[in-house]
C-alpha positions in Angstrom: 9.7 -53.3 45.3 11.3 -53.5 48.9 13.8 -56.1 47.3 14.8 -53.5 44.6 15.4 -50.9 47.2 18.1 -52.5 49.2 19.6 -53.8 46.0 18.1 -57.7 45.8 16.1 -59.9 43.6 14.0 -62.7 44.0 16.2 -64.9 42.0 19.3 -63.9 44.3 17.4 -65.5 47.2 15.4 -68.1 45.4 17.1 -71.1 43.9 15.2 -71.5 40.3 12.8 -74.9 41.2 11.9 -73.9 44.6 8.8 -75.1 45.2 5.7 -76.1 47.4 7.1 -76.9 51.2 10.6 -75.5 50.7 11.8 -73.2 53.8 14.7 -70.8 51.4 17.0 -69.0 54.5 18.1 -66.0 52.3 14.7 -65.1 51.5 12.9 -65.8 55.3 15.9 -63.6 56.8 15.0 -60.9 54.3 11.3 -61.1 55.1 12.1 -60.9 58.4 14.3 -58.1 58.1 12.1 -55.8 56.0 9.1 -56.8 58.4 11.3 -55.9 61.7 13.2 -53.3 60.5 12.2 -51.6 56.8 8.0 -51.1 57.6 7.1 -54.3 55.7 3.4 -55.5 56.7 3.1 -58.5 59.3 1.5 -60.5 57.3 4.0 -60.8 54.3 5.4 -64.0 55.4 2.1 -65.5 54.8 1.8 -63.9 52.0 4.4 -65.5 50.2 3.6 -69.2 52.0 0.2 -68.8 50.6 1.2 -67.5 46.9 4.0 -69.9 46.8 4.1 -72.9 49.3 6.5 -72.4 50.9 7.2 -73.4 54.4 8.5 -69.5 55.7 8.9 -68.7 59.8 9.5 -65.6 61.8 12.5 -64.4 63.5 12.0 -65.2 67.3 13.8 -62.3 67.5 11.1 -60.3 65.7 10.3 -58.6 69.1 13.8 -57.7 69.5 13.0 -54.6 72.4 11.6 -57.1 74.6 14.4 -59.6 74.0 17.8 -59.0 75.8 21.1 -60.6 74.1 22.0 -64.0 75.7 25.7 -63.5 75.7 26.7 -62.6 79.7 29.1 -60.2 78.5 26.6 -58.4 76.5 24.3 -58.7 79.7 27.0 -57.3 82.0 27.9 -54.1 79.3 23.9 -53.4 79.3 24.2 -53.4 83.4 26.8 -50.8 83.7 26.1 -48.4 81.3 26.2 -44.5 82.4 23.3 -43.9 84.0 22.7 -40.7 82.9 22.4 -42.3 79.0 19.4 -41.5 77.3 16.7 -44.2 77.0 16.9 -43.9 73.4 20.6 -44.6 73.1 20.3 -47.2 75.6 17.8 -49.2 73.8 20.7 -48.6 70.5 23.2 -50.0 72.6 21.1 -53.0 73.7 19.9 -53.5 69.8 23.6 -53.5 68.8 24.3 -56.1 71.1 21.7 -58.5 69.6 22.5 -57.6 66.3 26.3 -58.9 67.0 25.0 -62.1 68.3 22.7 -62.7 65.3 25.9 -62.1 63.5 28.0 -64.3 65.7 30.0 -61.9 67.1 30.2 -60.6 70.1 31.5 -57.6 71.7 34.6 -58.6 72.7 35.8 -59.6 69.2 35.5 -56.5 68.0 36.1 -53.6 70.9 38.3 -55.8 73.7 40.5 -53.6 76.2 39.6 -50.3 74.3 38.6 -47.1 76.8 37.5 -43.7 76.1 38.5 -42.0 72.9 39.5 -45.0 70.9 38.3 -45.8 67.6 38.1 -49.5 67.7 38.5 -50.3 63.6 36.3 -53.5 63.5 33.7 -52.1 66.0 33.2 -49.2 63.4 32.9 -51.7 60.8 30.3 -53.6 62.4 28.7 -50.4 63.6 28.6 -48.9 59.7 27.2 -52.3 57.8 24.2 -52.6 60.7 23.2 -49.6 60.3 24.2 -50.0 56.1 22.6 -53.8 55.4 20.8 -54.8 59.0 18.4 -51.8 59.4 20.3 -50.8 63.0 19.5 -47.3 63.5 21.3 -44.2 62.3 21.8 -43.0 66.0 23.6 -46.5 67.0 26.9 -44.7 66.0 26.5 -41.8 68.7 24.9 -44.0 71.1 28.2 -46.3 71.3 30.2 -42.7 71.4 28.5 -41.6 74.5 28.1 -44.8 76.3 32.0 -45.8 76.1 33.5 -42.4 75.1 34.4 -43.7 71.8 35.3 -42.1 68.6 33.7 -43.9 66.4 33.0 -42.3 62.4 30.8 -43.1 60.1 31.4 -44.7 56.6 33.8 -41.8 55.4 33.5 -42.9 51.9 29.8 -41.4 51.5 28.7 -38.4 49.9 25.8 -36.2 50.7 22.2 -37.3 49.3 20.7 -33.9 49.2 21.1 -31.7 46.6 21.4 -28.2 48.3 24.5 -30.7 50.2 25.8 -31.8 46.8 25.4 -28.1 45.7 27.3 -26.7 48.9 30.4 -29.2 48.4 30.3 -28.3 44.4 30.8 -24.3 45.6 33.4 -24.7 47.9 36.8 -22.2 47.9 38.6 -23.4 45.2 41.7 -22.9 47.8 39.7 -24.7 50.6 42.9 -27.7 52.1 41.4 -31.0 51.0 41.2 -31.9 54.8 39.4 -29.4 55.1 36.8 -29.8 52.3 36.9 -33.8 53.7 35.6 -32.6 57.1 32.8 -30.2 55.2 31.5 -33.6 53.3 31.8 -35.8 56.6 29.6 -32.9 58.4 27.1 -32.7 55.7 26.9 -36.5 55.5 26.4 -36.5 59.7 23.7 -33.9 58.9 21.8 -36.4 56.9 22.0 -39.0 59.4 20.6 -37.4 62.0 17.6 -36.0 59.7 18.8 -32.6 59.5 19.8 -29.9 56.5 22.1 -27.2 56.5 19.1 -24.9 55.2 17.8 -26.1 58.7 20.5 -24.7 60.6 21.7 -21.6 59.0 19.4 -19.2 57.6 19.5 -17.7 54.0 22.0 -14.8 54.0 24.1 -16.0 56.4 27.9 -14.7 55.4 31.2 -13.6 56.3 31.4 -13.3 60.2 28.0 -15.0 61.2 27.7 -17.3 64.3 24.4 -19.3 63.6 23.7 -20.7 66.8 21.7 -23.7 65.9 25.0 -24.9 63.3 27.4 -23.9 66.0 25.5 -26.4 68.5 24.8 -29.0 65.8 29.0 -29.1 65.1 29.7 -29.0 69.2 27.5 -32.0 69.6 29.0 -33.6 66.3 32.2 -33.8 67.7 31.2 -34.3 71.4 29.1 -37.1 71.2 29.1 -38.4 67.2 32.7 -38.9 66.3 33.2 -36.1 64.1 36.7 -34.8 63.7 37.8 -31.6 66.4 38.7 -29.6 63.6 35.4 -30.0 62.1 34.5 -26.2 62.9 37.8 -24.6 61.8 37.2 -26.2 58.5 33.5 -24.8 58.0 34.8 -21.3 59.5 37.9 -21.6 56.8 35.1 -22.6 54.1 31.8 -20.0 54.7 34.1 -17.3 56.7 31.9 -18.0 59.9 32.7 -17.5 63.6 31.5 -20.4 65.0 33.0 -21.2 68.4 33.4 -24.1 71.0 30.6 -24.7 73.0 32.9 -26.2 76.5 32.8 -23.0 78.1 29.7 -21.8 76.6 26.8 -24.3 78.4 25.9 -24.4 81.5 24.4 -27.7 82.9 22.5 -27.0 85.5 19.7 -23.7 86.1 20.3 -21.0 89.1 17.3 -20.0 90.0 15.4 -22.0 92.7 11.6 -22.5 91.5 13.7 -24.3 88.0 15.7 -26.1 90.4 12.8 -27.1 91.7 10.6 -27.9 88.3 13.6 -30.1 87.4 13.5 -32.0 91.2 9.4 -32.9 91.0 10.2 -33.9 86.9 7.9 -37.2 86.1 10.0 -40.0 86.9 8.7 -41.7 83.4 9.8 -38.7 80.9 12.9 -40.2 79.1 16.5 -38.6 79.8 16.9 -36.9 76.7 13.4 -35.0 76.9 15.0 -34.4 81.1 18.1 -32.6 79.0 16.0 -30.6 76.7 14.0 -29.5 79.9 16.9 -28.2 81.7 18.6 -26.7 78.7 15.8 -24.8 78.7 15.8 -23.4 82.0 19.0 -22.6 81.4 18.2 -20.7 78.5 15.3 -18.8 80.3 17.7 -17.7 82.8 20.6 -16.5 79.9 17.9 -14.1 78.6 16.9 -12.8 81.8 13.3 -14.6 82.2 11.9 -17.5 84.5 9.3 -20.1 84.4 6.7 -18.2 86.2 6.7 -15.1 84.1 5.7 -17.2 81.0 3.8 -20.0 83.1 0.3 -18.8 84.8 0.1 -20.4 88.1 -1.8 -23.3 87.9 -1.7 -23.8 84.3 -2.2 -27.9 84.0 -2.5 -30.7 81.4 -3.9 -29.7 78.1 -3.0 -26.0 78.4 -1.2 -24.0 76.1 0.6 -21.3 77.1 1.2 -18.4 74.9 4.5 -16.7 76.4 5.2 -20.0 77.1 5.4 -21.3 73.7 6.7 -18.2 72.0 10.1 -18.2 73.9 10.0 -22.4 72.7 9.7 -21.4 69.6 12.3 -18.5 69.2 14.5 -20.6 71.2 14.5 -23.1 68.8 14.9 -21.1 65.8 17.4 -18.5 66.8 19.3 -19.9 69.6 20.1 -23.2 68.7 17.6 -25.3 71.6 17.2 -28.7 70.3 14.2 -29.2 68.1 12.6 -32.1 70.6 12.5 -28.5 73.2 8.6 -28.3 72.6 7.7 -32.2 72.8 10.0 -32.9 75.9 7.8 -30.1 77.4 4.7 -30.9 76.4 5.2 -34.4 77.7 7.1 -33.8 81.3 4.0 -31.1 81.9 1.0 -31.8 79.4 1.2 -28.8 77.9 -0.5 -28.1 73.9 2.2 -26.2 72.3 2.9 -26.0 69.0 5.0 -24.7 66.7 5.4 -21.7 64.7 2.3 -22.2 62.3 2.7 -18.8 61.0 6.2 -19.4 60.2 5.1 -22.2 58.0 2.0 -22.4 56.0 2.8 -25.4 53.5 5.4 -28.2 53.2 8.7 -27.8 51.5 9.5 -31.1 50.1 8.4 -31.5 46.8 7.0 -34.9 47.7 5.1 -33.2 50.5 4.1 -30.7 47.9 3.1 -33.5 45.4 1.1 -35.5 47.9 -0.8 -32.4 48.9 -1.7 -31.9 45.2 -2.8 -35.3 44.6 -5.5 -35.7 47.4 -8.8 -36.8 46.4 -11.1 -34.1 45.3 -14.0 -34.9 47.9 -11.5 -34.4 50.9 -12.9 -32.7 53.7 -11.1 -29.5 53.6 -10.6 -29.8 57.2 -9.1 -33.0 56.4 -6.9 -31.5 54.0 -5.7 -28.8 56.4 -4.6 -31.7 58.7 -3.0 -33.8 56.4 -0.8 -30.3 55.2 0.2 -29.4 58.8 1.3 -33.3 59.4 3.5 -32.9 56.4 4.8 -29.2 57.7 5.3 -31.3 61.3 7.4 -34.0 59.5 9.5 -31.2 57.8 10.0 -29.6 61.1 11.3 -33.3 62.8 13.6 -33.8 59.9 11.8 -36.3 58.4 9.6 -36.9 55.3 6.8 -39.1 54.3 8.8 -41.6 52.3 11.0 -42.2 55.5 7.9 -43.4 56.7 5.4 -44.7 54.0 8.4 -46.5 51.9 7.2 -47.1 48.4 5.1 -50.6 48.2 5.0 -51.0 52.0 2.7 -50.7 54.7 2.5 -47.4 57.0 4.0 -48.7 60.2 6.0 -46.4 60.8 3.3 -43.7 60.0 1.4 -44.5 62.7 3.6 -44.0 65.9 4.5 -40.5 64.3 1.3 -39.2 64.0 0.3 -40.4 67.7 3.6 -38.8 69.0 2.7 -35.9 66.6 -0.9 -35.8 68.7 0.4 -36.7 71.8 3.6 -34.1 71.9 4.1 -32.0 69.4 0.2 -30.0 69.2 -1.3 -31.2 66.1 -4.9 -31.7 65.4 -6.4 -34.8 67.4 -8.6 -35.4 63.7 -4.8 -35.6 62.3 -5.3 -39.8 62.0 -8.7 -39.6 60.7 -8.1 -37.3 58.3 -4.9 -39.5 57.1 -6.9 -42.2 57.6 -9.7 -41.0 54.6 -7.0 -39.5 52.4 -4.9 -42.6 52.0 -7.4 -45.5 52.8 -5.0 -46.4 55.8 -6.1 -48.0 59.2 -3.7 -46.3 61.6 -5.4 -46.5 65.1 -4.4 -45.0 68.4 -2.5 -46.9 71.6 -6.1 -46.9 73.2 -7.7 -48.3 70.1 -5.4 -50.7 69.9 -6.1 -52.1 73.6 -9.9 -52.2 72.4 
């Protein structure tokens, strides 16, 4: 089934009259690629050595994140990136850099002499069939952007998946400039690669003369950091009649008031750089509607608590003024706070596989269980993901499992949430400290 998905078949990668002891290279890089990359379990490689004889290895790449590239160019690029770059993007960068060597490349074929603002053509190439054929992530784009100040764009020939997308492009002015209905379709597409929707981002209703905050942010950081084209905004102002504006003037970077100066000076060395944004943005925000940490904060409020003022002005920040949806995990994690999200915003999953899986449980479930399993599904919805991002058709969970202990861990959900997925779909997921056991 995996094969089918990216567009193989067995007979494509095995010669008819293989047999016992043969080692085939097209199907042991594919193994190895759908175990490192697409969820596959562990054990397929044995699998197919014991059902057919063959003689299949692993990739001694497999744990590529411990692996650095061996190329010292590659070593030295890694060494002077910015060092306010996200951990997240670094680690991209660093996997992009192995990828080229497993290629044979390397980085100076394909971005030599090129600076801030270029667009290197065969560096956007190799950047769009990784991510395409290799399973590099979607983000490996923008991460290149902010660590060299490039331009790159993604595969401009794509369309939107989603329908409501499709449906938005279909409805366009009829007297919309085809460069301008271009940059819609690139903006929808970018959407989609970084798990988002425009339903996401602009509520129902929204016409002539709106701002929507969280689009407006979405299209700032689009062209900012992800490539997009600078007129990007004018053509979805031209389009929907908005009044989305630039966002240069607009942020501030750093908080005013002292005791958020100080919250951001005693920040947990180990909380990654993109949750240390999200934190200060924040306290930024605080401060533009007229409120501080300690008015929503109790004094001595520690790990596990859960303040409600607290969590409230997350939450509204989020939905109405555009704060990055990783707000309430960066600060549960840099202060060990419980919050959660809006529960009463959303009762049940939108997704009609969410919807599908829900009705399908087994009958004896718990419904306790069942409640857990529903707000999972609502938490996926609220990341911009879905379950078959995770749980791809024919495959094993592994990329269930870190999702629902980040989901424990950061984000407030129910600490029976792995159990309860667990009984429901005969999994095994376990958590870090189980697995030290």
């Amino acid at each position: 089934m995996h094969l089918e998905e990216q567009g193989q078949s067995w007979s494509q990668l095995v010669p008819a009259g293989s047999g016992a002891g043969a080692r085939l290279a097209a199907l042991e890089q594919a193994v190895n690629e759908g175990i490192r990359h697409h969820g596959l379990p562990i054990n397929t490689r044995t699998a197919l050595n014991q059902a057919f004889g063959f003689r299949l290895r692993g990739d001694i790449k497999e744990a590529w994140a411990l692996v650095p590239p061996d190329l010292q160019e590659h070593k030295d690029l890694l060494k002077h990136l910015p060092g306010e770059l996200a951990q997240a993007y670094r680690s991209n960068v660093k996997w992009f850099l192995v990828h080229l060597e497993e290629q044979g490349q390397s980085w100076s074929q394909v971005a030599a002499g090129s600076g801030a603002g270029a667009r290197p053509a065969a560096l956007e190439q190799a950047i769009n069939e990784g991510i395409r054929h290799h399973g590099l992530p979607t983000s490996t784009r923008a991460a290149i952007n902010q660590a060299f100040g490039f331009k790159l764009q993604g595969d401009i020939q794509r369309a939107p998946g989603l329908q409501e997308h499709k449906d938005l492009l279909k409805n366009l002015p009829e007297e919309l400039d085809q460069a301008y209905r271009s940059r819609v379709n690139r903006f929808l597409v970018h959407l989609e690669e970084q798990g988002q929707s425009w339903s996401q981002l602009v509520a129902a209703g929204s016409g002539a003369g709106a701002r929507p905050a969280a689009l407006e942010q979405a299209i700032s950081e689009g062209i900012r950091h992800h490539g997009l084209s600078t007129n990007t905004r004018a053509a979805l102002n031209q389009a929907f009649g908005f009044r989305l504006q630039g966002g240069i003037k607009k942020v501030r970077l750093a908080p005013d008031l002292q005791e958020h100066k100080d919250l951001l000076r005693d920040f947990p060395e180990d909380v990654d750089q993109a949750y240390r944004s999200s934190v200060t943005r924040f306290l930024v925000h605080l401060e533009e509607q007229g409120q501080s940490w300690s008015q929503l904060v109790a004094a001595g409020s520690g790990p596990g608590a859960r303040p409600a003022a607290l969590e409230q002005a997350v939450n509204e920040g989020i939905r109405h003024h555009g704060l990055p949806t990783n707000t309430r995990a960066a600060i549960n994690q840099a202060f060990g706070f419980r919050l959660q999200g809006d529960i009463k915003k959303r009762l049940a999953p939108d997704l009609q596989e969410h919807k599908d899986l829900l009705k399908d449980l087994p009958e004896e479930l718990d419904p306790v269980y069942r409640s857990s399993v529903n707000r999972f599904l609502v938490h996926l919805e609220e990341q911009g993901q879905s379950w078959s991002q995770l749980v791809p058709a024919g495959s094993g969970p592994g990329a269930l499992e870190p999702a629902v202990n980040e989901g424990i861990r950061h984000h407030g959900l129910q600490t029976n949430t792995r159990a309860a997925i667990n009984r429901a779909f005969g999994f095994k997921l376990q958590s870090k400290a189980e697995k030290r056991e």
